[in-house]
Phi, psi and omega in degrees: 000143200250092179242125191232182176189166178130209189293157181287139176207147186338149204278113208051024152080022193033039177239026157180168193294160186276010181266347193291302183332113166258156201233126176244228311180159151023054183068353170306127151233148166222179205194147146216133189283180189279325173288151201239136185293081131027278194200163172206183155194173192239052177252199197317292175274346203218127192244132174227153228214126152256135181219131188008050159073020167271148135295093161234153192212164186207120167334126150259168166298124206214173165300345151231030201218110177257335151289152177259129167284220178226177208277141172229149074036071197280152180247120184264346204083285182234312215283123179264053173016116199252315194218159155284022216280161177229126198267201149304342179199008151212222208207160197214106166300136186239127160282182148277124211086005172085030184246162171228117189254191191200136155244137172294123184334335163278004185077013171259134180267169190168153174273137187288090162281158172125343164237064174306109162098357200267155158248138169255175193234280161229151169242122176219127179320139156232162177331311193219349172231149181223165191241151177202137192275129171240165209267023159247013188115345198274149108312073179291105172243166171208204181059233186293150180228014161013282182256007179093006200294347181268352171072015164308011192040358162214159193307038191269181192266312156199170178244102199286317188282151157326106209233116179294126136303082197284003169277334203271332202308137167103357174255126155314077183271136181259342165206159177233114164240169185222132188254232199265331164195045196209158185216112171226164162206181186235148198276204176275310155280040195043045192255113197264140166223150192233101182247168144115241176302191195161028195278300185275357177090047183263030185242357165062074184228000178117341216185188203246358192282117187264151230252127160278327178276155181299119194247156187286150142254095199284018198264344204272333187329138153062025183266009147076039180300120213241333163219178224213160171181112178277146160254211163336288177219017185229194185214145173216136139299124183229126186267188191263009158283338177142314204319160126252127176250151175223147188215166187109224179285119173253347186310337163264003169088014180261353135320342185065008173245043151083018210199178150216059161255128184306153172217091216276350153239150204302131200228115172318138188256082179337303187293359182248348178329113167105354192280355188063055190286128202235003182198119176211143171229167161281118138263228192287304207245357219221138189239138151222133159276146126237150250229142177276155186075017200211154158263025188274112174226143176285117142226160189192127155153203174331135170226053174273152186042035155083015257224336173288323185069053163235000180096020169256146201218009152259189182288131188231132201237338193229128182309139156231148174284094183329073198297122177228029167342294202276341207261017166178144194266174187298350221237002167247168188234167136322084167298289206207135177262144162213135163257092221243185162333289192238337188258191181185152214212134139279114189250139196242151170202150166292139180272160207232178191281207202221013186286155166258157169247205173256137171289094168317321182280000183260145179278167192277174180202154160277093198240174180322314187289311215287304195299293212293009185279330197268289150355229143046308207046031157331328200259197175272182158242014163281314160334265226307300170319281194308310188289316223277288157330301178285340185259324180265020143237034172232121171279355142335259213311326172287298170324344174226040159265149167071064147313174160228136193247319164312075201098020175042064171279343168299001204249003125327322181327129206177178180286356166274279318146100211281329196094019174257141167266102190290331167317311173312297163006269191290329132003292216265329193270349173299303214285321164297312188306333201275003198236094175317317175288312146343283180332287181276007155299304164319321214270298191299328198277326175285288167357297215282309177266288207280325201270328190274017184231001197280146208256131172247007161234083198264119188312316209224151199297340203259030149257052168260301160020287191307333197279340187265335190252326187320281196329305173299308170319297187286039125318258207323304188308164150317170191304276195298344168299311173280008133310311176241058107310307192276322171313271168005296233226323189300332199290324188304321196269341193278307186279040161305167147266162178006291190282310169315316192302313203279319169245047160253003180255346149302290219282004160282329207281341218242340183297172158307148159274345173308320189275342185264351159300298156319319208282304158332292218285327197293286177327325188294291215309320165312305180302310178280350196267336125352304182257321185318297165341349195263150184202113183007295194282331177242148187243130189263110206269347178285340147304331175287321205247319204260300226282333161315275204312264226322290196306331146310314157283327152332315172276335178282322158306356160260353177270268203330328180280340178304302209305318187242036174074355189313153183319321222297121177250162170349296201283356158256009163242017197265143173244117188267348165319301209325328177306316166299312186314304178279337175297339185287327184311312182292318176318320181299319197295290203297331169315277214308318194275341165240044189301335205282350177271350201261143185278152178321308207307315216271351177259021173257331169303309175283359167280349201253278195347279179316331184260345159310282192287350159274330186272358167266336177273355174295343180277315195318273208292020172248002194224032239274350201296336166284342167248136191282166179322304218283315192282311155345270172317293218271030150281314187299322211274299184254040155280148230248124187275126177280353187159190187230122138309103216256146154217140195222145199201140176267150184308330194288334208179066203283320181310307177297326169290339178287290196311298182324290192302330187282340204295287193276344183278130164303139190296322185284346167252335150311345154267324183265000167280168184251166179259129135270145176240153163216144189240156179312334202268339182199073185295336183314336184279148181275357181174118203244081171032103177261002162277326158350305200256353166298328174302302184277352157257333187285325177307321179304263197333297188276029150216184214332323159334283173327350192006057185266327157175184220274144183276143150279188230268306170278026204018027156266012167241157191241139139197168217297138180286157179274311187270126167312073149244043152242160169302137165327303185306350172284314197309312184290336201278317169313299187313304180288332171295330138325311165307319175299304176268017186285296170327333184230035186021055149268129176272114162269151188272115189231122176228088148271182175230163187318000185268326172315300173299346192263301180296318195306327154271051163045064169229096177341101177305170167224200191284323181312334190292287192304336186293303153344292186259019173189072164349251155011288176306299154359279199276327145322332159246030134298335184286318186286012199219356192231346165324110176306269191312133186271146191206145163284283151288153178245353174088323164274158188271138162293034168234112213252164173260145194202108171072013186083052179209105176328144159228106170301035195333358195210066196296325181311316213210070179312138170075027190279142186255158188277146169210190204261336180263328181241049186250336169286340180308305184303283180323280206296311194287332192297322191290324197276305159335303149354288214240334180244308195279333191271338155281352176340304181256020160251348199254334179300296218294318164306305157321325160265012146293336191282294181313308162359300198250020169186148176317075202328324185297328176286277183335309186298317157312346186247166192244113154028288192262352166295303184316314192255001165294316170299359210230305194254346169075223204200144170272032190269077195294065160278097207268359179303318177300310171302303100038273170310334183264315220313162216226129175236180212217155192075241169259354205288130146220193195299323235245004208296140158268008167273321179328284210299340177280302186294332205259325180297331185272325211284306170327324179281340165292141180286155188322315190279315153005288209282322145319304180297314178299302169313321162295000153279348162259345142243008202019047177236134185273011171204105125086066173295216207279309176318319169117171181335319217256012148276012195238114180255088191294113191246132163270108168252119173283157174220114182270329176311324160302146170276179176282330165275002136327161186223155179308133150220182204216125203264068217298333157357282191282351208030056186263139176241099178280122182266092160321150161236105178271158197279339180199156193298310242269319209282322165301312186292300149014254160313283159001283174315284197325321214255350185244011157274345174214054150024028140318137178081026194284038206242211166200164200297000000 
C-alpha cells in the first residue's frame, strides 16, 4: 500500500483507477495498485515506481512544465529494476545484478560508464550528481562538481563516467546519500563523512566551507549512527537507539528544533527525544520520521501545498504527527519513507514473519559462516575461488569483517578503539591456515590484488583495520609466501601518512598479546633471515631496500610496548644476525685498511663493500631496537674514523686547557675524530692517555669545589643546581667533555642518577628517579600516592621548598592543598619541577654540548640505562673472569712462576686495591657496560727490565708489561707501588 500528500498530481500517479483512491484526513491518500510498489522515489522533476521490477515514472510540474504528466512505462528491454533514485532532472536505475542506468530528463535510458563489471549495491541521487556503492565496497560518483560534491580531491567542474573516491578506498561503507549539492555516507561503525556544499553547515563540520574530499563528521562519533539522509540543504541522522540529529538549513523548520536557524553542528531533534525513531528522510525543504513498532510519522520544515500531510500549509519548526489513522490497518508496517520536492510518501507492505533475509543492499564481508562453508567444501571450488577472490581483494570488505558487535562495541570506533573482535579474528584465520589450499589461494588472491591497490590516505581510521588482521594471515604460508607479504604490507605501512601511521600504533597498544607477538615475530624473523644472508663476496640488494622497511616497523612497535607496558619484552624485537652483520663489516675495515698489497680490481671492490655494509648500518642504528648491548657497543667500537682531534694540554692545568681548546672546536671534528691527547711536558710520546685525562677533569668537575654542581644528602649522587655559580658556559663545555667520552668509549666518573640519561634520550624521568637521587624525599611521596585511606585533605600544599627556594607547583592556585583526587597531580608536578623545570636552563646547555661532540643517532641506540652504563660502566668486579680472559705474551704462560706469584699477590689484594690495578690497566675505574669478560688482559715479560722497574701498563690495550721478579715478595712490592701512584700509567 502507497499513502502519499503534498502538491496536487494526477489522480494515485496513475498507478490505479481513481475510484481506487482513498482520501483520509489532511490530504492523506492511500491506493494499492494491483502490481504491488517495490521501490518509488521523489525528486524535483520526476516521481518513479518499480512494480515487478518495470520501471514507470511521471514528469511533475515544474519550471518548464506547467502539468503533470502520465505514468509512462520504460521499455527496459531485459533488465529487471531492483532499486530507483530520482535527482533534479532524471533518474538513476539499480538492474538486479548490479549494472546501472540513468535517465535523462527526456526519459531516455543508457548504462553509466565507468562501472563496467562492477556489482552496484546502492545508488543515490543530487540535484545534478549522483553515487553508487558496489558490493566489494568501492564509492563511485559522477556528474556536477561545483561544489566538491564528487569528493574527487581536486576542482574539475564535472564527470559523465563513473569516477573511484579514492580517499573513501578501504571503508566498509554501510549507506550512501546525496542532498541537493552535498554528499554523504556512512561506514558500518557508524562513522559519518561529508562533502561537497557547506553554505548552511548541513556538512556539520563547525562551519561553512565547502569540502572537496570526504571529511569525518567527529561530532556523530560513537553516536551508534545507523542511517544517513540528505535533503536541499540540510541532514539528518538516525542513531540506532532512536535519536535523531539534523544539522544545515534551518529557514524552514526543517530541522526540527524549535527555531529557523541554520546549525553547523549536528543537534538532537528534542521533541523526538525518547520515540524510538526506526526512519528519517530528507526532502528539499521538509523532514519525515517514523517511530518504530508504530504507523506513527513526524514531519516537520516547509508545509507548503500540504506536503507535512497535518493539514497546515506554513513553516513547522517542531515534529507533528502526520495522521494515518484512517488510511491502513493493523496488518501492514511501514516499508519506506520518501521525501521529494513538493510530496512525501509512505510506502507500506504487509507484515511478515522475523525470518531474515540477505540485505542485497550490504557490502560483502567475511564472517565465519562463509570460512566453514569453504573448510567443509560445500561449495564447487570454482565458488569457493570466485568468493575468495571478491572478499580479499577488497579492503572494504575485510575492513568491515570479524566486528565485535556485542554491546555494539564497534560502533566505538576511533582513534582509540579499532572495533574488531580479535577472538573471531583469530578463530577464523586458524581455520584457513590449517586447509593448505584455501590458505594458498588466499595468499595469492592478496599478493596479487589487495596488497598493490591498498590506499595509504585513506578519509577514515577503519582502513587501518587490514593492518591488524594481515599479520594473523601470515601465520599460515610458507616461508617465501610470507616473505613477500611482509614486504608488501611493510611498504604498505610505511607509506600510511603520520597521523595514520600514529593510530595504527594505538590500535598495536591495544592488540592480545598473543597477535601482538606474532606481529613482532613476523618482523624479527624477516629481518634476520635477511641479514643472516649477507656475505663478504656478494652483495644482497633485498637487503638494502626490505631490511630498513622491517626494522623500522620494528622499531615502531617497540616504541608502542615501552609506551604502553606491554609484556612484549627488549629481547624479542633483538635480531642476534646483526652481530655477524658487524663482524663481516669489521673483516672489510681491516682488508680495506691493508688494502696497500692489493691489485686496483680488487680494492675498488672492498670500498663498494665497505661502503654498501656502512651504509645499511648507518640506517640500522637509527633503528636500534634489534641490537643487543654487545652489537651496540662493537658498531661504536669499529667505526671508521675521518682523523683525530689533537688536544695538546698542560698537566698543571689540564681543566683550563680543555675548556680553552673546546671553546673554538668545530662540531664536525669533535664527532668524527678520535681524541689524541698530548701534554706540554712530554711531547715526546705520540699520544699520552686520553683516559688519564678523562680521569682527571671529571674528577675536577664533579667535585664539591667546582660548584659545578649540587650532592644529594648522602653525597653519592651530583645534579644540575638550581641557582648558578658558575658561568653558564661551563654547563655546555661539561656537556662536551661527556661527548667526548662518550664518543671515544671511554668510562668516566658521572655520578649522576638515571634521569640524566633518561632526558638525554627525551625519556620523561619519574619518581623512581627521584626516589633514586634523594630517598627521602621520594619515598615520601610514594607514601602519599600509596595513602590507603580517604581523606579529603592529606595536609601538605602544592607549595614546596626546593634548593632554599619557595615554589609555588600550581602558580593558577597558590596555596592549593594535596587531597586524594589530586595528589598524583602533586607527585607528577613535585617530580617534575625537581628533575626538568628547575634545571632547564643548565640542563639545555649540557645537552648542547653533549650533542656538540657526538651523533645524536648513536646516543639514541642505547635505552637509559645502556647509556649510562656505557659512559659510566658497572660495579660488577668479577676478577674470576678477568683472571679467566687474560692472555700471555713472550716467555710468560699460566703455569710461569712470576704468573702464579702475580695471581697469587693480585688475590691477597683488598677491593680497592684490586680496583685500582683495574684503573691501572684500563684506566677506567669501573666495570664496563659489558662486564668483566670485556676486558681482554694481555701479561707480556720484559726481560729487559730490571728488578727495580715497576709494572707498567698500556690502557688501550690492557696490555701489563711484567718484570720477572725473582721472588713474590719483590712483585707484591712493585705491583702495590704502581697502582697506588699510577706509575707506569701510560699509552701509545
Amino acid at each position: 500500500m502507497l499513502c502519499y500528500w503534498g502538491a496536487q498530481v494526477r489522480e494515485c500517479f496513475g498507478l490505479s483507477q481513481p475510484d481506487k483512491v482513498k482520501h483520509g484526513k489532511c490530504g492523506i491518500r492511500s491506493v494499492c495498485p494491483k502490481s504491488a510498489v517495490q521501490d518509488m522515489s521523489a525528486g524535483r522533476s520526476f516521481v518513479g515506481f518499480i512494480r515487478d521490477g518495470q520501471v514507470s515514472v511521471l514528469k511533475l510540474r515544474g519550471e518548464n512544465c506547467d502539468h503533470d504528466g502520465k505514468l509512462k512505462q520504460l521499455q527496459l528491454k531485459k533488465d529487471r529494476i531492483r532499486s530507483i533514485v530520482c535527482g533534479g532532472a532524471g533518474a538513476v536505475f539499480l538492474v538486479y545484478g548490479g549494472r546501472v542506468l540513468i535517465m535523462d530528463k527526456s526519459t531516455v535510458c543508457s548504462p553509466l560508464k565507468g562501472l563496467e563489471n562492477r556489482q552496484v549495491i546502492q545508488i543515490a541521487c543530487g540535484d545534478q550528481h549522483s553515487m553508487a556503492l558496489t558490493k566489494d565496497g568501492q564509492l563511485f560518483v559522477w556528474g556536477d562538481n561545483t561544489h566538491g560534491q564528487l569528493g574527487l580531491e581536486k576542482e574539475q567542474p564535472s564527470s559523465l563516467s563513473a569516477q573511484p573516491v579514492k580517499s573513501l578506498c578501504g571503508i566498509p561503507l554501510a549507506q550512501i546519500s546525496a542532498g541537493g549539492d552535498h554528499s554523504f555516507v556512512l561506514s558500518l561503525s557508524g562513522v559519518v563523512f561529508g562533502w561537497g556544499k557547506n553554505s548552511a553547515g548541513q556538512l556539520g563540520l563547525g562551519d561553512t566551507t565547502d569540502r572537496l574530499v570526504p571529511t569525518v563528521v567527529n561530532s556523530l562519533n560513537r553516536k551508534k549512527t545507523v542511517s544517513i539522509s540528505c535533503g536541499g540543504e540540510h541532514t539528518a541522522t538516525l542513531s540506532k537507539g532512536g535519536t535523531v540529529f539534523t544539522f544545515g538549513s534551518g529557514g524552514f523548520g526543517q530541522l526540527g528544533h524549535n527555531s529557523f536557524e541554520d546549525e553547523h553542528h549536528p543537534r538532537v531533534v528534542a521533541e523526538l527525544w525518547g520515540s524510538k525513531v526506526s526512519q528519517v528522510t530528507c526532502g528539499r525543504r521538509h523532514t519525515l520520521v517514523s517511530v518504530e513498532s508504530s504507523k506513527l510519522i513526524y514531519s516537520f520544515g516547509c508545509g507548503m501545498q500540504g506536503k507535512l500531510g497535518n493539514g497546515e500549509m506554513i513553516k513547522q519548526c517542531v515534529p507533528f504527527p502526520v495522521d494515518l489513522s484512517t488510511e491502513c490497518d493493523h496488518a501492514y508496517m511501514i516499508e519506506k519513507l520518501i521525501a521529494g520536492e513538493n510530496h512525501s510518501f509512505a510506502l507500506f507492505s504487509k507484515k511478515l514473519g522475523n525470518e531474515s533475509k540477505p540485505d542485497p543492499s550490504r557490502i560483502l564481508t567475511l564472517d565465519d559462516r562463509m570460512i566453514d562453508r569453504w573448510v567443509s567444501g560445500s561449495d564447487s571450488w570454482k565458488v569457493i575461488k570466485k568468493d575468495i577472490n571478491n572478499v580479499f581483494s577488497s579492503a572494504a570488505s575485510l575492513n568491515g569483517s570479524f566486528l565485535k558487535t556485542s554491546c555494539d562495541e564497534h560502533y566505538q570506533m576511533s582513534e582509540e578503539h579499532c572495533g574488531l573482535d580479535f577472538d573471531l579474528v583469530k578463530a577464523s584465520f586458524a581455520k584457513l591456515s590449517n586447509n593448505e589450499r584455501l590458505i594458498s589461494e588466499v595468499v595469492k588472491v592478496v599478493q596479487q590484488k589487495l596488497l598493490p591497490d591498498l590506499n595509504p590516505n585513506s578519509a577514515g581510521v577503519e582502513a587501518l583495520r587490514l593492518y591488524l588482521l594481515l599479520p594473523e594471515l601470515f601465520r599460515g604460508p610458507q616461508e617465501q609466501q610470507r616473505t613477500e607479504l611482509t614486504k608488501a604490507m611493510a611498504s604498505k605501512i610505511l607509506d600510511l601518512n603520520p597521523a595514520a601511521r600514529k593510530v595504527l600504533e594505538m590500535y598495536w597498544s591495544k592488540l592480545p598479546d598473543d597477535m601482538l607477538r606474532n606481529l613482532v615475530d613476523l618482523f624479527q624473523k624477516e629481518s634476520a633471515m635477511l641479514i643472516g644472508r649477507i656475505s663478504v663476496v656478494k652483495m644482497d640488494l633485498d637487503i638494502a631496500t626490505h631490511l630498513p622497511k622491517y626494522v623500522r616497523i620494528l622499531q615502531m612497535v617497540y616504541q608502542v610496548c615501552r609506551s604502553a607496558h606491554r609484556d612484549i619484552t627488549k629481547s624479542d624485537f633483538i635480531v642476534h644476525e646483526v652481530n655477524g652483520l658487524l663482524d663481516v663489516l669489521q673483516t672489510i675495515n681491516e682488508d680495506v685498511n691493508n688494502m696497500w698489497f692489493t691489485w686496483a680490481g680488487q680494492i675498488q671492490a672492498l670500498v663498494a663493500q665497505q661502503t654498501y655494509y656502512n651504509t645499511i648500518l648507518k640506517n640500522l642504528i637509527t633503528l636500534p631496537c634489534i641490537f643487543n648491548l654487545e652489537a651496540k657497543c662493537s658498531y661504536m667500537k669499529n667505526r671508521v674514523w675521518k682523523g683525530s682531534y689533537e688536544l695538546t694540554l698542560r698537566r698543571t692545568a689540564l681543566l683550563e686547557d680543555c675548556f680553552s681548546l673546546l671553546r673554538t672546536a668545530r662540531k664536525q671534528h669533535l664527532r668524527g675524530c678520535w681524541l689524541a691527547v698530548f701534554y706540554t711536558e712530554d711531547l715526546r710520546k705520540t699520544d699520552v692517555n686520553k683516559r688519564d685525562l678523562f680521569l682527571n677533569v671529571f674528577r675536577e668537575l664533579c667535585a664539591p669545589e667546582s660548584q659545578l654542581l649540587k650532592e644529594n644528602d648522602n653525597k653519592t649522587l651530583s645534579w644540575f643546581p638550581t641557582k648558578l655559580s658558575v658561568e653558564k658556559e661551563k654547563y655546555f663545555l661539561f656537556g662536551i667533555l661527556c661527548g667526548l667520552a662518550f664518543n671515544n668509549n671511554s668510562v668516566v666518573n658521572l655520578p649522576f642518577p638515571l634521569a640524566l640519561f633518561k632526558k638525554l634520550l627525551n625519556v620523561k624521568p619519574c619518581l623512581e628517579d627521584l626516589i633514586e637521587f634523594s630517598p627521602v624525599l621520594g619515598k615520601s611521596l610514594r607514601y602519599i600516592l600509596d595513602y590507603s585511606d580517604d581523606v579529603r585533605e592529606m595536609g601538605p600544599l602544592f607549595t614546596i621548598t626546593w634548593d632554599g627556594t619557595e615554589v609555588e607547583l600550581d602558580p593558577a592556585e597558590p596555596g592549593k592543598v594535596v587531597t586524594n583526587y589530586n595528589r598524583t597531580e602533586f607527585v607528577d608536578k613535585y617530580v617534575d619541577y625537581i628533575l626538568n623545570k628547575s634545571v632547564e636552563e643548565v640542563f639545555e646547555e649540557f645537552k648542547r654540548g653533549f650533542f656538540n661532540a657526538c651523533d645524536r643517532c648513536l646516543v639514541e641506540m642505547f635505552e637509559p640505562e645502556e647509556l649510562r652504563g656505557v659512559l659510566v660502566g658497572n660495579e660488577e668486579y668479577d676478577w674470576d673472569i678477568l683472571k679467566k680472559n687474560t692472555t700471555y705474551e713472550g716467555s710468560f704462560n699460566a703455569e710461569h712462576p712470576t704468573i702464579i706469584s702475580f695471581w697469587e699477590v693480585f688475590d691477597e689484594l683488598t677491593p680497592n686495591e684490586k680496583k685500582a690495578f683495574l684503573l691501572f690497566i684500563t684506566g677506567f675505574e669501573k666495570v664496563p657496560i659489558l662486564g668483566m669478560s670485556a676486558v681482554k688482559m694481555r701479561v707480556r715479560s720484559r726481560f729487559d727490565f730490571t728488578q727495580d722497574h715497576l709494572p707498567e701498563a698500556l690502557t688501550c690495550h690492557a696490555l701489563l708489561d711484567l718484570p720477572v721478579y725473582q721472588n713474590k715478595e719483590t712483585l707484591r712490592t712493585k705491583v702495590i707501588e704502581a697502582i697506588n701512584h699510577k706509575r707506569g700509567f701510560w699509552e701509545e
